[in-house]
N, C-alpha and C positions, 0 to 999 in steps of 0.2 A: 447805434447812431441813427439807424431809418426808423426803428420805430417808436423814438420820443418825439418826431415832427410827426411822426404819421399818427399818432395818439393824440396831438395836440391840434393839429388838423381836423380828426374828428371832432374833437369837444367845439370847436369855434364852427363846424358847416352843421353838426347839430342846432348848434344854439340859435346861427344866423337862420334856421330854416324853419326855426318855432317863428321866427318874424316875421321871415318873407311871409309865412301860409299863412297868418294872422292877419297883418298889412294887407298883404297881398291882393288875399280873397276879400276883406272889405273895401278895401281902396277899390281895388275891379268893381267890386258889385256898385258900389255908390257910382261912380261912371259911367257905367250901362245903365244904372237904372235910373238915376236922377239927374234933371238939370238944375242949374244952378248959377248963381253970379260967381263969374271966375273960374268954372270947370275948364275952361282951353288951359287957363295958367298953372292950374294945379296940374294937368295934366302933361301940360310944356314941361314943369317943373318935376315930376317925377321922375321924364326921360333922360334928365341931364346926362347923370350918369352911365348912360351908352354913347353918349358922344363926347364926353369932353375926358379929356386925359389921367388917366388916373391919380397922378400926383395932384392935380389942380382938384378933385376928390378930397382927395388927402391931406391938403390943405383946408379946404374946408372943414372937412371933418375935424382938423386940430386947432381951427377958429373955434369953430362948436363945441369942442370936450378942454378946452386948454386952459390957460392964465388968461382971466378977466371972461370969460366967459358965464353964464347965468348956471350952468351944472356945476361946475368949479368954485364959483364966488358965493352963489344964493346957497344950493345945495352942500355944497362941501364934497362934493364925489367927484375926484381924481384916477380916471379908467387910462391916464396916456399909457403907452408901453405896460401892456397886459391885455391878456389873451379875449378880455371884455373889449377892449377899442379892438380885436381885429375880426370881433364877432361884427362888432357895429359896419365897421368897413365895409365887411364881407354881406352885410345884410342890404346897404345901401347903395352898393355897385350892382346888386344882384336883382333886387326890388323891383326895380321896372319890368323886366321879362313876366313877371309871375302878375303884376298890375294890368298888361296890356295883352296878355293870353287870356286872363279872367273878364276882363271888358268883354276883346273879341269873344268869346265864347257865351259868355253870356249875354250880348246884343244880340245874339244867330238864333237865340229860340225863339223857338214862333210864339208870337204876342198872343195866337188866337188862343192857345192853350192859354195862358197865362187868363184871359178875359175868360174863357169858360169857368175858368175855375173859380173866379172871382160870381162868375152868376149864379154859383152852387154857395155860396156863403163863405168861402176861404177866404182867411187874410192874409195881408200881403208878408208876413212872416211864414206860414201855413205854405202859400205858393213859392217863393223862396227855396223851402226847406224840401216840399214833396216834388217841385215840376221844374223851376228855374235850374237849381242843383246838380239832379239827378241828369237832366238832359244837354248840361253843358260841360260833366265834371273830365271827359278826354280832354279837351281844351285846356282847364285849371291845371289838371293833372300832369298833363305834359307845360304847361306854364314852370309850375313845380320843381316836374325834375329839373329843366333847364336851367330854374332858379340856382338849385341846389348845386349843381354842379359848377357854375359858374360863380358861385359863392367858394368850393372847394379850390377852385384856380385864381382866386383873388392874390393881388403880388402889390401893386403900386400903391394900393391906398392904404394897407396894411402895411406896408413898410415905413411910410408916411404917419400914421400913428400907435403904432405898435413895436414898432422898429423889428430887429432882428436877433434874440435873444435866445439862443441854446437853451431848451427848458423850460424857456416862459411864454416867449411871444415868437418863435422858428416854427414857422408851418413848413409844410410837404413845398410849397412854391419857393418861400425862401431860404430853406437848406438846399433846393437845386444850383440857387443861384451862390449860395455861399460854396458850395462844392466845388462848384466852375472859377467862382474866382481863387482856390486856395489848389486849382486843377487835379482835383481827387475827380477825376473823370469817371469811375470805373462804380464811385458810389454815384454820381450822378448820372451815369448811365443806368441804374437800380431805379432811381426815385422819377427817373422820365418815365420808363417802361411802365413804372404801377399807375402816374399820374393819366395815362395814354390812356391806358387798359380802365382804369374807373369811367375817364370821359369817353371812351367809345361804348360802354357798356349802358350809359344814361344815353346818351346818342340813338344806339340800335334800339333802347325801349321806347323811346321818343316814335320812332318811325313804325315800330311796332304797332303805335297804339294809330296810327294816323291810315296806317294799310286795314287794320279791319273794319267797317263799319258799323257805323253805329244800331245796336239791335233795332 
């Protein structure tokens, strides 16, 4: 019974985590590094999802995956309820943390490096990859985990377009809450313990990396 959400859990915070760190690090980088018409809004608009309710998420998201929508109607790919809308969910509640770690961290390096290198003939893909990167990657990296982890604990907007489904679409969050309502306490006392022990373990690496300094 715990290890078919907990198996199905992994496959969906893998999947959402190829995005976030995809998304993520180029969203972040384009933010620090460029301005642009309309960067406030893009960037207003990224954070939504740490403030606004996860159902109101999750409504959105099943405007955007649903009937009459341009993936459904142009496309013809129908993701509601399966383990792909709870990847999507999980990527887009989760996205901001890893977009405004990768900014903040990459606005911190010092420009002057970035201009030397550019006097030596490097281009700005070259400085990117050898000096912007390398010198802001604890920042990303703890962005990252946090991502991930908070992709693992997604409940409200997943349930919202993925529903709750033994097998197909029941993560580790929403067999907690199926447990509690059918009061099989004793299995939902199992699935908090491991939920706890994952998020304190991204938690203490998180802090980890922010106590030693940087070489």
């Amino acid at each position: 019974m715990i290890w078919q959400p907990s198996l199905l859990s992994l496959q969906v915070t893998l999947t959402a985590s190829l995005f976030i760190f995809v998304l993520g690090l180029g969203l972040g980088t384009l933010l620090a590094k460029r301005r642009f018409p309309g960067q406030l809004f893009l960037s207003t608009l990224l954070n939504l999802p740490l403030v606004l309710p996860p159902s109101v998420v999750g409504y959105g998201l099943l405007l955007g995956l649903g009937r009459g929508s341009p993936i459904r109607e142009w496309l013809g790919i129908d993701i509601l309820f399966t383990w792909q809308a709870a990847a999507i969910a999980s990527t887009v509640v989760a996205l901001p943390l890893m977009v405004e770690s990768t900014r903040a961290a990459i606005a911190n390096v010092n420009p002057e490096l970035e201009a030397a290198a550019r006097t030596l003939g490097s281009t700005e893909g070259e400085i990117l990859l050898r000096i912007t990167l390398p010198l802001s990657y604890r920042g990303i990296l703890a962005g990252f985990t946090l991502s991930v982890a908070r992709s693992l604990g997604e409940f409200g907007a997943t349930l919202m377009v993925a529903g709750s489904i033994p097998g197909r679409t029941q993560t580790l969050p929403l067999a907690i809450y199926a447990a509690v309502e059918r009061r099989d306490y004793d299995l939902a006392n199992v699935m908090v313990l491991m939920m706890t022990a994952i998020a304190f373990g991204f938690l203490y690496w998180v802090r980890q990396l922010d106590r030693h300094p940087h070489p």
